[in-house]
N, C-alpha and C positions, 0 to 999 in steps of 0.2 A: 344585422346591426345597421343602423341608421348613421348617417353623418353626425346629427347631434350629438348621439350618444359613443360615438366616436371622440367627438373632441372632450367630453366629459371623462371619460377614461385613461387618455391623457396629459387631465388635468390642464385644458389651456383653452383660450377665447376661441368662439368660431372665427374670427377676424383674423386668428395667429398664419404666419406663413407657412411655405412646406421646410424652410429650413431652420424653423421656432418647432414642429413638427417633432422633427428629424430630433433633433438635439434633444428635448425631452424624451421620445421614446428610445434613444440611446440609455439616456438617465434613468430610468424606468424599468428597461431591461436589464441593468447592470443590479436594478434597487431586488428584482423579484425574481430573479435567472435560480431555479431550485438550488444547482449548485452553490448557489452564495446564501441563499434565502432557505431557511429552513423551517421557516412557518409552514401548516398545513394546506392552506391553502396559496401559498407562494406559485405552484404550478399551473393554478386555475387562471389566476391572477395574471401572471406571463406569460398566457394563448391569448388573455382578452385588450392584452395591451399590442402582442402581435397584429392581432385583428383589428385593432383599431385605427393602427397605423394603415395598414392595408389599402383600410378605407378612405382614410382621409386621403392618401396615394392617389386613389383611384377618384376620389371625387364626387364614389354615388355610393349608395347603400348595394352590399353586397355581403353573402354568407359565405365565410371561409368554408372550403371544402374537408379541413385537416379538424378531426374530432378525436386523435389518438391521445396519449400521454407526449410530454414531451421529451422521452426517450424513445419513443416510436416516429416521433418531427425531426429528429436528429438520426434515426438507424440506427437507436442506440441496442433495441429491441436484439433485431440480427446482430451485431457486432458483438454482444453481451455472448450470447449463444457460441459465436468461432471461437473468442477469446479464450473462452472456458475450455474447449475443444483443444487447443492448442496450445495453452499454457506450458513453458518447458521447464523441466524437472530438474533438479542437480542434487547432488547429493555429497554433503562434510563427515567424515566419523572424528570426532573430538573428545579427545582427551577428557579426562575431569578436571584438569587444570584448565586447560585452554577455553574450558566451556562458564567457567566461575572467573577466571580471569579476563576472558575476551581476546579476542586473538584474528590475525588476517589469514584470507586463504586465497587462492587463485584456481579459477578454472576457466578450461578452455571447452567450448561446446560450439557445436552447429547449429547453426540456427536460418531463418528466410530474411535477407531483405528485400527492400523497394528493386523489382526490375526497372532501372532508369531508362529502358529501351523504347518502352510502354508505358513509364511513371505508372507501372501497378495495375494498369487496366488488363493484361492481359491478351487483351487484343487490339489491332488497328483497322479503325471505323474506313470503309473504302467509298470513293464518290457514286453515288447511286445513281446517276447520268439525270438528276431533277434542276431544271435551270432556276426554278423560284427558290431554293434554298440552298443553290449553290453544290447539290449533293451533299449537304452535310445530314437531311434529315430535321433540321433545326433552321429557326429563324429568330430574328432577334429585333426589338422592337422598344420605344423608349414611351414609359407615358410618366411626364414629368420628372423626376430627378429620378426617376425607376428604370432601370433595364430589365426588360424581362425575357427570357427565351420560353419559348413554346415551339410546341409538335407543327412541321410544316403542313399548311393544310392541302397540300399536292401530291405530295407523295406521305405522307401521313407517317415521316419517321421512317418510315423504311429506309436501314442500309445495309449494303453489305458487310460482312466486314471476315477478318482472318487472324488465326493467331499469332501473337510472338514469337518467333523462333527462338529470341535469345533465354525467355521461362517457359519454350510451351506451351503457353497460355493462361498459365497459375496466377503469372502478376508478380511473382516470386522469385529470387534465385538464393540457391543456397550459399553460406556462408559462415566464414570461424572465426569466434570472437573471443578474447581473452581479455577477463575483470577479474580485481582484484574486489573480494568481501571484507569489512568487517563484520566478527562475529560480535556483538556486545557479550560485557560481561553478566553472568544469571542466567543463560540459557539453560534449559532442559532438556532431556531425550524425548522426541518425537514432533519437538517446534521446529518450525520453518519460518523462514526470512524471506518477506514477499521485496524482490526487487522490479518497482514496476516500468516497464515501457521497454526491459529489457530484453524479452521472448521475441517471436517473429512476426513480421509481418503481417497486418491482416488487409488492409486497402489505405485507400487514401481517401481523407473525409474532409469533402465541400461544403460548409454550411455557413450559418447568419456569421458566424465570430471568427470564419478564416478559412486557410486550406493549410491540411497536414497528413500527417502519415500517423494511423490506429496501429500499434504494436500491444501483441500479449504482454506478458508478465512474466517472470521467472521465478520458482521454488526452491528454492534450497532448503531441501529435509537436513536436520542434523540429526544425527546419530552418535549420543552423550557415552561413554566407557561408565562405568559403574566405580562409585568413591571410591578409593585405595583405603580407606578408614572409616570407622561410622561419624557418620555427619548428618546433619541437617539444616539446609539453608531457610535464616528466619529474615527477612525483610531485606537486608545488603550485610549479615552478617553470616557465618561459619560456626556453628554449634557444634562443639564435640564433648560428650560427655567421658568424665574421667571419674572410675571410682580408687577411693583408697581408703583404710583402713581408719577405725574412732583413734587410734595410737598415731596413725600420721597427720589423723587433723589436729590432734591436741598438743603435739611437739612440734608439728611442723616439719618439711621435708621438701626435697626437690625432687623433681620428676621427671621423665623424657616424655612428649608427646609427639604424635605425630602431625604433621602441616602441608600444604602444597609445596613448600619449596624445602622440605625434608623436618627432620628430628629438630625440635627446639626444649630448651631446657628453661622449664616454670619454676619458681618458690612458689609454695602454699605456708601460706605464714601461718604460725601459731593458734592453735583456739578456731582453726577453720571450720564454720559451721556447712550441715549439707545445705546446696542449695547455692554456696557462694559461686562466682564466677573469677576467670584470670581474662585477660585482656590479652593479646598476642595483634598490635596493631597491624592494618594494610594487607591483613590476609584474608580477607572476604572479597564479595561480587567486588570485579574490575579495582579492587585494591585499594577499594573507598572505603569500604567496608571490613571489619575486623574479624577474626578466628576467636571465640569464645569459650573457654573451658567451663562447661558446667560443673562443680563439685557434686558426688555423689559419695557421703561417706555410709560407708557398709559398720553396718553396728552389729558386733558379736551376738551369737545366742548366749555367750557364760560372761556376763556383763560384770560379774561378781570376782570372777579368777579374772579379769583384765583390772579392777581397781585394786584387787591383791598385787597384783606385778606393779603398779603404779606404786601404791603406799611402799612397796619394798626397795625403788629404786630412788624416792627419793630419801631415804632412811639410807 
């Protein structure tokens, strides 16, 4: 990529300064960064703005060496891979109440943090006796508002180095941590609640937007009890079907049903055709939602002897 075509991609004069530069390709990255930008071509788009910057950085025409994705610019590649690897597991059995109603839970598990001893590396880089870089292996060098570090070219990076005692060398130490969940209301058996950043440790991650510490995830499997009653949940409500007799829809009659928070007692008014519903408000998902009596009336085979008993009783 050439200088022109550098400031062309930054959208700014070749005349512009490096801190007219800076400030648009801030703006720039923030406009096409995948994670914010989900256009197709967002990704392509935010290497050639990287690139561009680069260049104008540097002052000549130069080919970035970095041809990956940019989850592979970030490590996001490997880190995807441990995460997955490591992800920690927990596990709720709930009720059928508490899984329609929503309900909190607490657990206590092990897990890895940051070794502060090593801030995560695991190991401690030792002076490798090189006077041009000080023994670090690194040197470090300013070309206009840029710091850049590079491989010393004397000792070409070589260092010694040895591990942590206080992880081992994992980067890691173990550790117990107690959270409280909410479970929302509507869960099912065999859903899980992904709580992210709360698993262990994976490293600590140096890039363009900061420094931090990469944590797994945590799963929480639930495991739902089976209804105390036939139910069926339809959108944020409680479906229970109720059959009763052509003699109790047509006179009417009261009924016990059964509910989450025990036996309640419905009218089926007069003339209830099948098909009608009863309302039992605040007894659905998380209590927004209602418990609905489906009417199912059961219609005799001897349709003839029941309008005989009818004509006789009101006679």
């Amino acid at each position: 990529m050439n200088l022109q075509e550098a400031y062309s991609i930054l959208e700014i004069a070749t005349s512009s300064t490096q801190d007219e530069a800076k400030k648009k390709y801030r703006e720039l990255t923030k406009k096409y960064h995948p994670d914010i930008n989900k256009s197709p071509d967002a990704e392509a788009k935010f290497k050639k703005i990287n690139e561009a910057y680069n260049v104008i950085q540097k002052g000549e025409d130069v080919q970035m060496p970095f041809s990956g994705g940019i989850n592979d610019f970030f490590g996001g590649n490997k880190r995807r891979q441990r995460t997955q690897q490591e992800v920690i597991s927990l596990h709720a059995n709930l009720s059928f109440k508490d899984a329609i109603f929503g309900c909190k839970r607490d657990f206590t598990y092990e897990k890895r943090n940051k070794c502060d001893g090593c801030n995560g590396q695991g190991v401690f880089s030792l002076h490798n006796g090189c006077g041009a870089c000080g023994g670090k292996g690194a040197t470090i060098i300013q070309q206009g508002n840029m710091i850049i570090q590079q491989t010393c070219g004397k000792c070409h990076g070589k260092s010694p180095s040895e591990a942590c005692k206080a992880c081992s060398g994992t980067g890691g130490v173990k550790a117990t941590r107690t959270i409280t969940v909410t479970v929302p209301g509507g869960v099912s058996d065999g859903n899980a609640l992904r709580l992210e950043g709360m698993g262990n440790f994976v490293e600590v991650v140096n890039n363009f937007f900061g420094s931090g510490e990469a944590h797994t995830d945590a799963l929480v499997h639930l495991h739902v009890q089976v209804a105390p009653f036939n139910c069926t949940i339809k959108e944020h409500n409680l479906h229970v079907p109720l059959n009763i007799t052509l003699l109790e829809a047509l006179t009417g009659c009261d009924k016990s049903v059964d509910t989450l928070d025990g036996a309640k007692e419905i009218k089926i008014s007069e003339k209830a055709k099948n098909g009608q519903q009863v309302i039992i408000p605040n007894l659905g998902v998380s209590r927004n939602g209602n418990q609905i009596i489906d009417i199912i009336v059961d219609y005799p085979q001897d349709i003839e002897a029941l309008i005989s008993y009818l004509l006789k009783k009101e006679n």
